[in-house]
Backbone as JSON Lines, residues from 0, in Angstrom:
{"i":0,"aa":"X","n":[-4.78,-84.88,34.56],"ca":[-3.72,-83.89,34.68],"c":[-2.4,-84.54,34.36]}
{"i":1,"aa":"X","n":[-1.31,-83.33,33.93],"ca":[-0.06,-84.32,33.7],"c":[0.4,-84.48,34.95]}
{"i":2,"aa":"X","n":[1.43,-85.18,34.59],"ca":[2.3,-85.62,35.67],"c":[3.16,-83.98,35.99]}
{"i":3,"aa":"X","n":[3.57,-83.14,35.68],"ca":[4.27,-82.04,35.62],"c":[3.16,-81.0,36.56]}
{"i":4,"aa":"X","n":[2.26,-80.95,35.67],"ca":[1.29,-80.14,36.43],"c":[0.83,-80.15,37.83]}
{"i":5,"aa":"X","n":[0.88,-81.92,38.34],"ca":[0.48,-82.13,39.6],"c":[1.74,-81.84,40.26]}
{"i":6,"aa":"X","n":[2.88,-82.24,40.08],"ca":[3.64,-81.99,40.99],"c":[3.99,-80.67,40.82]}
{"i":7,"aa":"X","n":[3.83,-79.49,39.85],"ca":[3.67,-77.89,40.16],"c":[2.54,-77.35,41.44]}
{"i":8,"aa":"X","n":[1.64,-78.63,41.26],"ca":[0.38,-77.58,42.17],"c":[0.91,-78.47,43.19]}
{"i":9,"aa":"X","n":[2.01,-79.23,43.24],"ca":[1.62,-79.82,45.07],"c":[3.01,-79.0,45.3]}
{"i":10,"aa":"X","n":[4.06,-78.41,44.86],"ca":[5.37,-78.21,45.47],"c":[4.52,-76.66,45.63]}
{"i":11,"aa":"X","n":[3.61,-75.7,44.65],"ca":[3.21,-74.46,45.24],"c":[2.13,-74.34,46.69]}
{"i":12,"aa":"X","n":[1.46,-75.93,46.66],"ca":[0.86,-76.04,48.12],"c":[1.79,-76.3,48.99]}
{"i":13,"aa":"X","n":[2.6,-76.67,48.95],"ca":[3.98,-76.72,49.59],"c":[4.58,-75.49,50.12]}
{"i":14,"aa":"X","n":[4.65,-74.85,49.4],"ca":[5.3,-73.16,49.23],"c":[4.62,-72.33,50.07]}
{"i":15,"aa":"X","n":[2.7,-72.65,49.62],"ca":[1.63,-71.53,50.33],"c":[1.54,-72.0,51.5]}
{"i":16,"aa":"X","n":[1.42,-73.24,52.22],"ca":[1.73,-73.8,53.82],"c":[3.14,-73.48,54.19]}
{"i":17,"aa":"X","n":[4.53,-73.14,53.71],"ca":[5.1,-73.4,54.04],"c":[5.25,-71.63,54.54]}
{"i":18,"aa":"X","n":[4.62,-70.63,53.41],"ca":[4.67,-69.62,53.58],"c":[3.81,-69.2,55.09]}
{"i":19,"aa":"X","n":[2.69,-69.59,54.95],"ca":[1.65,-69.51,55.82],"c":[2.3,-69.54,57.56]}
{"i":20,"aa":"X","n":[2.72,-70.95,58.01],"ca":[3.5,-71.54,58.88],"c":[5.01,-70.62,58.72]}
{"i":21,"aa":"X","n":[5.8,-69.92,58.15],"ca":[6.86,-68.88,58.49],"c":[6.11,-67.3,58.9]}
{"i":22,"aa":"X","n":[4.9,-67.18,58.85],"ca":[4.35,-65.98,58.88],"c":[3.92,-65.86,60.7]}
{"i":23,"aa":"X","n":[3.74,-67.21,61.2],"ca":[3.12,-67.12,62.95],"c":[4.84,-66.65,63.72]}
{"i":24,"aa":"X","n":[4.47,-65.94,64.09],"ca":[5.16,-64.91,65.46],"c":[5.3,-66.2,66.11]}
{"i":25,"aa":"X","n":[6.96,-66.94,66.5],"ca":[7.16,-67.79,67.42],"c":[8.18,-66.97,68.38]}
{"i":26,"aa":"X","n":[8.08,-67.74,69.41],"ca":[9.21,-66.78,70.32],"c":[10.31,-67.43,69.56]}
{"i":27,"aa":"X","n":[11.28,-66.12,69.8],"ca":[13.19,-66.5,69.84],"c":[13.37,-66.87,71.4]}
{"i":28,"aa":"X","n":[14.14,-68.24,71.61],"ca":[14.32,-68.52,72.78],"c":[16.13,-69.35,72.99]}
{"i":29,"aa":"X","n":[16.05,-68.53,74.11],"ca":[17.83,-69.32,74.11],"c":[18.19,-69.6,75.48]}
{"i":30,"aa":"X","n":[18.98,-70.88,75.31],"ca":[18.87,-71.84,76.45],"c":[20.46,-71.91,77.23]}
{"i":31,"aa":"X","n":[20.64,-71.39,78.64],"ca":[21.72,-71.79,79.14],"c":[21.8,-72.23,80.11]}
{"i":32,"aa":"X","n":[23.38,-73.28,80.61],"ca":[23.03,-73.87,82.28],"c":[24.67,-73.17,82.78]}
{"i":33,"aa":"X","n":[24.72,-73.43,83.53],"ca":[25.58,-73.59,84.53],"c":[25.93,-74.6,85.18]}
{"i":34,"aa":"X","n":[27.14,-74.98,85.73],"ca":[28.06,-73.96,86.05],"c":[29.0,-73.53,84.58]}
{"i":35,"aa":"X","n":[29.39,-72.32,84.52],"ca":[30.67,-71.93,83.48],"c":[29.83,-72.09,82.23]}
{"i":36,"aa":"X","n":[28.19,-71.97,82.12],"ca":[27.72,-71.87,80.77],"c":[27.46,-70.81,79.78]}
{"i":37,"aa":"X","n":[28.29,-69.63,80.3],"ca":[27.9,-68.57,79.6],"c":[26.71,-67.63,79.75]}
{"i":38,"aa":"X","n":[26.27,-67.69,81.54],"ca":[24.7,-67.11,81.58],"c":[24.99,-65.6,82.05]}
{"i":39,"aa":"X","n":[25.74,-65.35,82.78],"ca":[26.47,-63.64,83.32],"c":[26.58,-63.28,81.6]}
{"i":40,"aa":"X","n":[27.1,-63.74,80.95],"ca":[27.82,-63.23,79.2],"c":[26.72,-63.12,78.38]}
{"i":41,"aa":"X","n":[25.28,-63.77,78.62],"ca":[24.57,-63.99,77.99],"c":[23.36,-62.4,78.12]}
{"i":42,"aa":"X","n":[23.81,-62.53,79.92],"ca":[22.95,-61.52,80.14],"c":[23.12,-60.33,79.97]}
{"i":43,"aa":"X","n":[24.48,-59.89,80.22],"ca":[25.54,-59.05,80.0],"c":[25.03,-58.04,78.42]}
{"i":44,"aa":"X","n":[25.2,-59.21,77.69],"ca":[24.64,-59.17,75.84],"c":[24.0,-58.41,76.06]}
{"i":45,"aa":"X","n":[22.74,-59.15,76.52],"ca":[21.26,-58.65,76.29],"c":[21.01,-57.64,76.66]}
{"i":46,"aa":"X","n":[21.43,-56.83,78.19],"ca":[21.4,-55.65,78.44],"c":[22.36,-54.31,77.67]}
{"i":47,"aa":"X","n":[23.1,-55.32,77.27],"ca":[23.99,-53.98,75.96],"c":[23.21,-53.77,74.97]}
{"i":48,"aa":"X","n":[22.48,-54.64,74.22],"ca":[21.62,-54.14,73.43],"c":[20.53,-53.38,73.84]}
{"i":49,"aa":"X","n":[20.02,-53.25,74.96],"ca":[18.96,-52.78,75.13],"c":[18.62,-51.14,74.91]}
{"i":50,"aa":"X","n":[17.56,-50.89,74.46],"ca":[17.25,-49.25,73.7],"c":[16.34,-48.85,74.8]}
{"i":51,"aa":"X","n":[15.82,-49.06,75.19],"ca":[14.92,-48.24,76.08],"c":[14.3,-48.19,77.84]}
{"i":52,"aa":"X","n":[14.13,-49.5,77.98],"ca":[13.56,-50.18,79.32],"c":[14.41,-51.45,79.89]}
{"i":53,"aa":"X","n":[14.78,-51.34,81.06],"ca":[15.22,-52.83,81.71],"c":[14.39,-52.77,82.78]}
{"i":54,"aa":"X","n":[13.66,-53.79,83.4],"ca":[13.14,-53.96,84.64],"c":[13.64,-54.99,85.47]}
{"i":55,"aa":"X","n":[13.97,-55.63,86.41],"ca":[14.6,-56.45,87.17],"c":[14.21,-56.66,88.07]}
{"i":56,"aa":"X","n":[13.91,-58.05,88.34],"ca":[13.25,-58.75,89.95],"c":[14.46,-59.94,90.71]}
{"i":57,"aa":"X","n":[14.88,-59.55,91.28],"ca":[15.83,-60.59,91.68],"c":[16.03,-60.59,93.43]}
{"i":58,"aa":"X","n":[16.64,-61.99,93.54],"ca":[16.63,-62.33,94.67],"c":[18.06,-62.44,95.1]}
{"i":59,"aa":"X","n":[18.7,-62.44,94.66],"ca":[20.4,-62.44,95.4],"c":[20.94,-62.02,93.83]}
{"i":60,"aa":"X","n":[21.54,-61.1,94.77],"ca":[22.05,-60.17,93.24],"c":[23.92,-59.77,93.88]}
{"i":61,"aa":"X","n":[24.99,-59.93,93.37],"ca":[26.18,-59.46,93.55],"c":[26.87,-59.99,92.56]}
{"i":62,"aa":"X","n":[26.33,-60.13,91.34],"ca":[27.09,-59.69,90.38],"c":[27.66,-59.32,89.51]}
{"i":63,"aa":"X","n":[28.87,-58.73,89.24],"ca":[29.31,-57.01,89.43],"c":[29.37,-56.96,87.85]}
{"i":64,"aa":"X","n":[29.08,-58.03,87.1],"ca":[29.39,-57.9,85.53],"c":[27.8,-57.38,85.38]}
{"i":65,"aa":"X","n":[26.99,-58.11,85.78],"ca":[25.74,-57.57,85.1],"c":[25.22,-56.42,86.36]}
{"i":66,"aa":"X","n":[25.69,-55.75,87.37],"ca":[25.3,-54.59,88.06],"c":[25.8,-53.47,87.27]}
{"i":67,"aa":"X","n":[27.3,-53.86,86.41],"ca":[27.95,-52.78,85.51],"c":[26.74,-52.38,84.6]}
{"i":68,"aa":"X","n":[26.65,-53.91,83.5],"ca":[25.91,-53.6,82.29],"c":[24.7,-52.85,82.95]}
{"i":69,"aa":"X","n":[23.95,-52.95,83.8],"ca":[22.71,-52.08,84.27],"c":[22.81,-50.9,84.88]}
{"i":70,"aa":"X","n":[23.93,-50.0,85.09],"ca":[24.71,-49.13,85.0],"c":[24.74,-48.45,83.87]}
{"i":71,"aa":"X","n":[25.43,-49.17,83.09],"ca":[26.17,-48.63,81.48],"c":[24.47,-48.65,80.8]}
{"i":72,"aa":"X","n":[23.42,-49.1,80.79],"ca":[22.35,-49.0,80.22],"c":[21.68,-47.86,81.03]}
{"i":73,"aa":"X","n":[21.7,-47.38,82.18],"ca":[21.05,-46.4,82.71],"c":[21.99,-45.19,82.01]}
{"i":74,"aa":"X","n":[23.51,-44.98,81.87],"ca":[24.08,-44.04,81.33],"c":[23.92,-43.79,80.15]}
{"i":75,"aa":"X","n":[23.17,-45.14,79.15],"ca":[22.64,-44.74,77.77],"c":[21.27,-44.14,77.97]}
{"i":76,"aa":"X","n":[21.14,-43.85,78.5],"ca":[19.62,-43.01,79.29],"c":[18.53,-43.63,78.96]}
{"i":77,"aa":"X","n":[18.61,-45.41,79.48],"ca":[17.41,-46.09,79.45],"c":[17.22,-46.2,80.76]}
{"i":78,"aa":"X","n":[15.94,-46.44,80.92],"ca":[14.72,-46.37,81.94],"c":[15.39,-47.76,82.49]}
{"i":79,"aa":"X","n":[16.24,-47.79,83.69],"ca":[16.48,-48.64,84.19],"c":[16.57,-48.77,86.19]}
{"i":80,"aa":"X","n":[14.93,-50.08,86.18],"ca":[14.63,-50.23,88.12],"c":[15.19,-51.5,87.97]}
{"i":81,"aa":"X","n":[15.11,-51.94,89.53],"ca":[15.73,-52.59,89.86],"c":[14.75,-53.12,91.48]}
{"i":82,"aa":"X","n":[14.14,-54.51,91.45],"ca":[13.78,-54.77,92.79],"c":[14.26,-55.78,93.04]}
{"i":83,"aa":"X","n":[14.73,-55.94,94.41],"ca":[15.59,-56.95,95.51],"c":[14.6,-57.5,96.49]}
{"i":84,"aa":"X","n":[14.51,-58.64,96.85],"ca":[14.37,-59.27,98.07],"c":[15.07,-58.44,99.33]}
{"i":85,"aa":"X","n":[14.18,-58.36,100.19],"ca":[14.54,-57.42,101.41],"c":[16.13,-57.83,101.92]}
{"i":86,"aa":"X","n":[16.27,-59.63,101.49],"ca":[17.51,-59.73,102.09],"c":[19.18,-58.68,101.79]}
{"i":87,"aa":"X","n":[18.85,-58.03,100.5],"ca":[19.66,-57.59,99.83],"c":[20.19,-56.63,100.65]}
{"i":88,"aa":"X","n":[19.0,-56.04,101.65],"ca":[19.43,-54.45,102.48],"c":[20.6,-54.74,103.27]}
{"i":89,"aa":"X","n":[20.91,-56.38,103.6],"ca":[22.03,-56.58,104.97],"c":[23.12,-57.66,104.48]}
{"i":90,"aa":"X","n":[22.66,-58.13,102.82],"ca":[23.29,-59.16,102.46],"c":[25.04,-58.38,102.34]}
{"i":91,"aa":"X","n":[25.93,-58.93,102.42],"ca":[27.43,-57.97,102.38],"c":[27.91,-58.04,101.19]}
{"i":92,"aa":"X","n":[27.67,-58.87,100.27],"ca":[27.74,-58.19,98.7],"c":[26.94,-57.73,98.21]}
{"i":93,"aa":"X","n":[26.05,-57.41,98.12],"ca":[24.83,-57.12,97.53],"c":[25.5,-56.15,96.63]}
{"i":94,"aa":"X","n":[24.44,-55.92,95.3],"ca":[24.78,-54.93,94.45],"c":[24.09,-53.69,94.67]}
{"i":95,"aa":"X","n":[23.69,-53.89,95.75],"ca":[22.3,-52.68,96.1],"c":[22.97,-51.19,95.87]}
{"i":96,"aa":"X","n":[24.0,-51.64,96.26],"ca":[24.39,-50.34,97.53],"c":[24.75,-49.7,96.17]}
{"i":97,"aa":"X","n":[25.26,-50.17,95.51],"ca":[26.35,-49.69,93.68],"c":[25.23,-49.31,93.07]}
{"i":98,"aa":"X","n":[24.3,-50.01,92.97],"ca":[23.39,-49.53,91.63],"c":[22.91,-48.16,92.54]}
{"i":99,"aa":"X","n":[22.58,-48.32,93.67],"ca":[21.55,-46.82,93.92],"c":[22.76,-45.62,93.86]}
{"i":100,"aa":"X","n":[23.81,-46.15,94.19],"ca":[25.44,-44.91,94.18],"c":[25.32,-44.66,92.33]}
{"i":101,"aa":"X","n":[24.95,-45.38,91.97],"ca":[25.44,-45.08,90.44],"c":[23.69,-44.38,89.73]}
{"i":102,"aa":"X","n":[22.5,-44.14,90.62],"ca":[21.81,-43.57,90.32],"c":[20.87,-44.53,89.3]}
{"i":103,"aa":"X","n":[20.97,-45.45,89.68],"ca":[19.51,-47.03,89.48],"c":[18.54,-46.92,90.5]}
{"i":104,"aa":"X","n":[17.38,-46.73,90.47],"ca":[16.29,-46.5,91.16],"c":[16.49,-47.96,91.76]}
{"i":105,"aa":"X","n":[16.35,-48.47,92.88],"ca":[16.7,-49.65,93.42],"c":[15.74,-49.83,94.74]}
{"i":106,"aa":"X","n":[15.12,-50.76,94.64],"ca":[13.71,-50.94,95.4],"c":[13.56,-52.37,96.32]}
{"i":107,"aa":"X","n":[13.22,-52.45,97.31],"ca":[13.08,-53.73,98.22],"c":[12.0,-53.98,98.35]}
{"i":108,"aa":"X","n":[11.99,-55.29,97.93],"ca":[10.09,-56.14,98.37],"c":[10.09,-56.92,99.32]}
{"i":109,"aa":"X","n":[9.64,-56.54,100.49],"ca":[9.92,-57.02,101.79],"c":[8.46,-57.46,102.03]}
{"i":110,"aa":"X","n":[7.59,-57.44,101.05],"ca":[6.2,-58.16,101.32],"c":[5.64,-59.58,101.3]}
{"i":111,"aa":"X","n":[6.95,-60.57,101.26],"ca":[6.86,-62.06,101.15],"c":[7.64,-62.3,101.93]}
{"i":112,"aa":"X","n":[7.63,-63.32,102.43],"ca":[8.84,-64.5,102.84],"c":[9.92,-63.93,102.25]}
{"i":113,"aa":"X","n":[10.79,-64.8,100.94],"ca":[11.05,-64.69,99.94],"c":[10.52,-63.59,98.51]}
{"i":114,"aa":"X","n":[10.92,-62.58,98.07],"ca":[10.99,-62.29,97.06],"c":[12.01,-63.09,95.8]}
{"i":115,"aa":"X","n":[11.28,-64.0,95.04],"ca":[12.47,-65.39,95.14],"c":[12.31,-65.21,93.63]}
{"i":116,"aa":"X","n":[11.85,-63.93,92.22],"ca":[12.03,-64.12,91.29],"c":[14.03,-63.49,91.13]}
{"i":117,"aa":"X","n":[13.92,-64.27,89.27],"ca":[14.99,-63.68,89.23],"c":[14.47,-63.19,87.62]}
{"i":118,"aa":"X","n":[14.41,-62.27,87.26],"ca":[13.62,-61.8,85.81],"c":[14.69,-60.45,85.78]}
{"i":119,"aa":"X","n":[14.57,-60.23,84.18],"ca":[15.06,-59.28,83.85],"c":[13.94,-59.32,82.39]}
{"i":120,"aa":"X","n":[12.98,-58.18,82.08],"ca":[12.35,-57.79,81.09],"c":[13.0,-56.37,80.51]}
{"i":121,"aa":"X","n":[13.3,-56.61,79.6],"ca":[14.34,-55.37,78.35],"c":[13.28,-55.02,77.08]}
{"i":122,"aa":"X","n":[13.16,-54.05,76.94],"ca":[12.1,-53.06,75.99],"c":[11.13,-53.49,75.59]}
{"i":123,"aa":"X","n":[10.29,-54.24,76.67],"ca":[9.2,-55.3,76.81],"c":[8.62,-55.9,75.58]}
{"i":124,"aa":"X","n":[9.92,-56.7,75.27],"ca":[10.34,-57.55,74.5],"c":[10.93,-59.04,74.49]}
{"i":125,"aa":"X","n":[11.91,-58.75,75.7],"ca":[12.65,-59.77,75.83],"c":[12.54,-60.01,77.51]}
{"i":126,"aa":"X","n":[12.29,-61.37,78.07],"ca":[12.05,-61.9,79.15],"c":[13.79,-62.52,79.24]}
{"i":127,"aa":"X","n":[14.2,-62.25,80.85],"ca":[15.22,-63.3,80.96],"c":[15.07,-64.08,82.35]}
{"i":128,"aa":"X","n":[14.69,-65.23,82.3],"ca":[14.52,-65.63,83.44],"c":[14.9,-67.28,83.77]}
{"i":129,"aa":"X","n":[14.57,-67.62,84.9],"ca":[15.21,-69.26,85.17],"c":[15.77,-69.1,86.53]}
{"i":130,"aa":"X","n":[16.49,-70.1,86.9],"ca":[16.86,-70.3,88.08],"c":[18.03,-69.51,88.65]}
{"i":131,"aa":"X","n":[18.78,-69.12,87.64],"ca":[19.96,-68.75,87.72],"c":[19.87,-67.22,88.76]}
{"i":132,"aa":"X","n":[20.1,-67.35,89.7],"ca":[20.43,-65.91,90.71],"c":[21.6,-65.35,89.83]}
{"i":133,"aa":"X","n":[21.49,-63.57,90.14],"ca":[22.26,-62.84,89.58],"c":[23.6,-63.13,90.22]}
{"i":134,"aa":"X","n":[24.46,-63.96,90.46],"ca":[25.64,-63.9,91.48],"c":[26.98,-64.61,90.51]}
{"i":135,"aa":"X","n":[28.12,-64.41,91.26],"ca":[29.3,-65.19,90.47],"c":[29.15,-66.95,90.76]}
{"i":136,"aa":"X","n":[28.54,-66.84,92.05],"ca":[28.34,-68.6,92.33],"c":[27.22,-69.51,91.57]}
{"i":137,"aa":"X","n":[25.86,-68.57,90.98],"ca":[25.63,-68.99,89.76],"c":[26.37,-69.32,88.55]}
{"i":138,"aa":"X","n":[26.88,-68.9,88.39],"ca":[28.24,-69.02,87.42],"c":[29.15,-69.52,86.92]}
{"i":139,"aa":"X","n":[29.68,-69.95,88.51],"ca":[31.59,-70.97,88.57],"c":[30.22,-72.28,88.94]}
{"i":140,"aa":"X","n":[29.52,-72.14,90.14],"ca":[29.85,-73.08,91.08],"c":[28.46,-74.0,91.06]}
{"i":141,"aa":"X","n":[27.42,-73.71,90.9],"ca":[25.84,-73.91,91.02],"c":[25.18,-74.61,89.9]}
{"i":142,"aa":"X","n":[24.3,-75.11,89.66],"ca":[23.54,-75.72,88.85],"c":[22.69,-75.24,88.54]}
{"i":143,"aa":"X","n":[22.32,-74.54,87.6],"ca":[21.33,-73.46,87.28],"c":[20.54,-73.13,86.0]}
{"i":144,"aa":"X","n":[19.49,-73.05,85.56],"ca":[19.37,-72.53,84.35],"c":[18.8,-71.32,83.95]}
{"i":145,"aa":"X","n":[19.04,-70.59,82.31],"ca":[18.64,-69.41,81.87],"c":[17.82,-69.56,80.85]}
{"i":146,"aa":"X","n":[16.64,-69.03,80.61],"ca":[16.21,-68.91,79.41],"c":[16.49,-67.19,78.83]}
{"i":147,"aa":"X","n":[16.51,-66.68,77.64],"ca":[16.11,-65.24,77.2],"c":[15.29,-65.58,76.27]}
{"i":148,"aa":"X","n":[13.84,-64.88,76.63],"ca":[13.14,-65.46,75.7],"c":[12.08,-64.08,74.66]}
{"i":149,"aa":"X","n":[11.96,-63.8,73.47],"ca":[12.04,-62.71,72.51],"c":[10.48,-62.84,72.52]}
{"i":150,"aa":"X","n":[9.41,-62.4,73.14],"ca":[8.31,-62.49,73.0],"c":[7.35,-61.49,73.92]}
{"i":151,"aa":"X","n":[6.66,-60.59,72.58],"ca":[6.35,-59.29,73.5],"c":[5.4,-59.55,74.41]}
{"i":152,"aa":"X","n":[4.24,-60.25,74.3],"ca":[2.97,-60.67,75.06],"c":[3.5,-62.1,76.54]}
{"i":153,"aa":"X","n":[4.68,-61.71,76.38],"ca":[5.45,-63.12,77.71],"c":[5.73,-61.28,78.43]}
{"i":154,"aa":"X","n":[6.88,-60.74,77.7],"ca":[7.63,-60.01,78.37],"c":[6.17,-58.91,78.93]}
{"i":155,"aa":"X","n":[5.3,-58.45,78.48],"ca":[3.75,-57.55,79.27],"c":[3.46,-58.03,80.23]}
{"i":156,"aa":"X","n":[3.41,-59.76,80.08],"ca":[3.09,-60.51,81.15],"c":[4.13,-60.02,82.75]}
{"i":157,"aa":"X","n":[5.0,-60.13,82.18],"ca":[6.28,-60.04,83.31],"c":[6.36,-58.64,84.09]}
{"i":158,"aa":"X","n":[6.14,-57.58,83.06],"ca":[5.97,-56.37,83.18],"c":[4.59,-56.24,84.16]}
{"i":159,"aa":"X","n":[3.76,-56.91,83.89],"ca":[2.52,-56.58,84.58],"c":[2.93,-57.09,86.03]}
{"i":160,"aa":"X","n":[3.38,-57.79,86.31],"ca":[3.69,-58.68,87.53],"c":[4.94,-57.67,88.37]}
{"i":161,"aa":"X","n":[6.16,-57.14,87.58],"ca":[6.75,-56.67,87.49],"c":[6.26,-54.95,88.92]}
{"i":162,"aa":"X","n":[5.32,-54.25,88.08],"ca":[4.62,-53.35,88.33],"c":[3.75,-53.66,89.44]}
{"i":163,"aa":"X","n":[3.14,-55.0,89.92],"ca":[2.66,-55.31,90.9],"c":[3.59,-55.16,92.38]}
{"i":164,"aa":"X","n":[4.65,-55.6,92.12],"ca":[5.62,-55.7,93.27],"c":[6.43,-54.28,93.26]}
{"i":165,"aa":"X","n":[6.49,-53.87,92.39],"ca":[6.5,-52.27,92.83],"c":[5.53,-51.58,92.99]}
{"i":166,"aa":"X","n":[4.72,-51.97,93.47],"ca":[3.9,-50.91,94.31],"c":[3.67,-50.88,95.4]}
{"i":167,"aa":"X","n":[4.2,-52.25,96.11],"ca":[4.21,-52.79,97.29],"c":[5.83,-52.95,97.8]}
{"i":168,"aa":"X","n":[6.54,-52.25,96.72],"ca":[7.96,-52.25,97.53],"c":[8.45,-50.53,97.81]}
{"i":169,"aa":"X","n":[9.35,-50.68,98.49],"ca":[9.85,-49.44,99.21],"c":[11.52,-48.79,98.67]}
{"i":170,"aa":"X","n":[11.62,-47.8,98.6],"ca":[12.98,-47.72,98.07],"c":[13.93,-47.89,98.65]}
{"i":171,"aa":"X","n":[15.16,-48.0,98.31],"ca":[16.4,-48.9,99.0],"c":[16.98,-47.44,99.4]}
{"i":172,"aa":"X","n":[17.25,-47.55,100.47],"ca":[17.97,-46.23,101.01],"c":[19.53,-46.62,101.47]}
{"i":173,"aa":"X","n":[20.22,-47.86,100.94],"ca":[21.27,-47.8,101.92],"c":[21.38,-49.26,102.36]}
{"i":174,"aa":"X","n":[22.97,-49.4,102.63],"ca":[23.24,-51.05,103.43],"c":[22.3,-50.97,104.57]}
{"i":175,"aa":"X","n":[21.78,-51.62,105.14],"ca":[21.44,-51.5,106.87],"c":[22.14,-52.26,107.25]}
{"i":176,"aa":"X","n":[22.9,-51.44,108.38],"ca":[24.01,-51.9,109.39],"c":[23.29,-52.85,110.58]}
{"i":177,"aa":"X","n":[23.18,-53.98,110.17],"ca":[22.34,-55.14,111.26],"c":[23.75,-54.84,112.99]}
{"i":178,"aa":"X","n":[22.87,-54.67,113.72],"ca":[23.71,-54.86,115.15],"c":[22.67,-55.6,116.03]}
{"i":179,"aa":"X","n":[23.46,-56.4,116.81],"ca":[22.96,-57.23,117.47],"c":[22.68,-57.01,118.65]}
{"i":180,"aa":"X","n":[22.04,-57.67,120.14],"ca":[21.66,-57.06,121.13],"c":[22.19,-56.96,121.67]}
{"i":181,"aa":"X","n":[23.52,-56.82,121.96],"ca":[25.07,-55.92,122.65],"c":[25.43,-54.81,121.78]}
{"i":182,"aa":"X","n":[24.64,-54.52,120.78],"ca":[25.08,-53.34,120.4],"c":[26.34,-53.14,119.36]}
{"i":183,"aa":"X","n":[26.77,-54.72,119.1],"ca":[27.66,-55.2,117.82],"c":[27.58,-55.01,116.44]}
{"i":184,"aa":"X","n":[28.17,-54.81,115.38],"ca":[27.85,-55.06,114.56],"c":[28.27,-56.19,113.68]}
């Protein structure tokens, strides 16, 4: 063979692997920390884009940038729940009380210890999850990380799990006014 010819058939085996290997479905994945890394802004994003579904599992939730965006996505008339760790019913910021006033189906899983995820799955597509609690002290003050990660058979996964703990949680009716045994509050 010539010299021309071989290196035509090795740069088009080149081309057909290279084609082959751009054709596998990898996740889109994006990486943030805290403190002050851009993870409230990140999440914020992601729920503005969203077209159809948000689901949410979180464990300390108050804050008010991403309780808005899940708001402003329920007013684009997407399918948007919301489940809390039982602590949320007495915690004094909690976002509970806002999302169910603003008409977010808002749900307590009081069936663990800890309800200790923090997930957000968007048009069961996109997973957002990591260490990072929904709060401003995730944010300024904490050490934390985020992934958002673009992968439909992660985000089913989440969804399935998702759907497990709502069925075993109860709906949020309200702050509960904790009083103590004098009758304090």
């Amino acid at each position: 063979m010539k010299r021309s010819s071989i290196l035509a058939l090795g740069v088009l085996t080149l081309f057909s692997f290279s084609a082959q290997v751009q054709s596998v479905d990898v996740p889109k994945i994006q990486v943030y920390f805290s403190p002050s890394g851009g993870c409230t802004e990140a999440i914020t994003n992601a729920l503005g884009s969203a077209k159809k579904t948000v689901l949410v599992q979180a464990y300390s939730f108050t804050s008010a940038p991403i309780a808005k965006a899940l708001v402003d996505a329920k007013r684009r008339g997407l399918n948007v729940q919301v489940i809390l760790d039982k602590s949320q019913r007495t915690e004094r910021y909690s976002s509970a009380t806002f999302l169910l006033n603003q008409g977010v189906p808002t749900f307590i899983d009081a069936s663990h210890a800890i309800a200790h995820n923090k997930i957000i799955v968007i048009d069961g597509v996109t997973v957002v999850t990591g260490s990072f609690n929904f709060t401003s002290a995730a944010e300024s003050k904490n050490a934390e990380n985020l992934l958002i990660i673009q992968d439909p058979a992660l985000a089913n996964r989440y969804t399935e799990n998702w759907n497990t703990h709502r069925q075993h949680s109860v709906v949020y009716e309200g702050h509960a006014k904790v009083v103590d045994s004098n009758g304090k509050k």
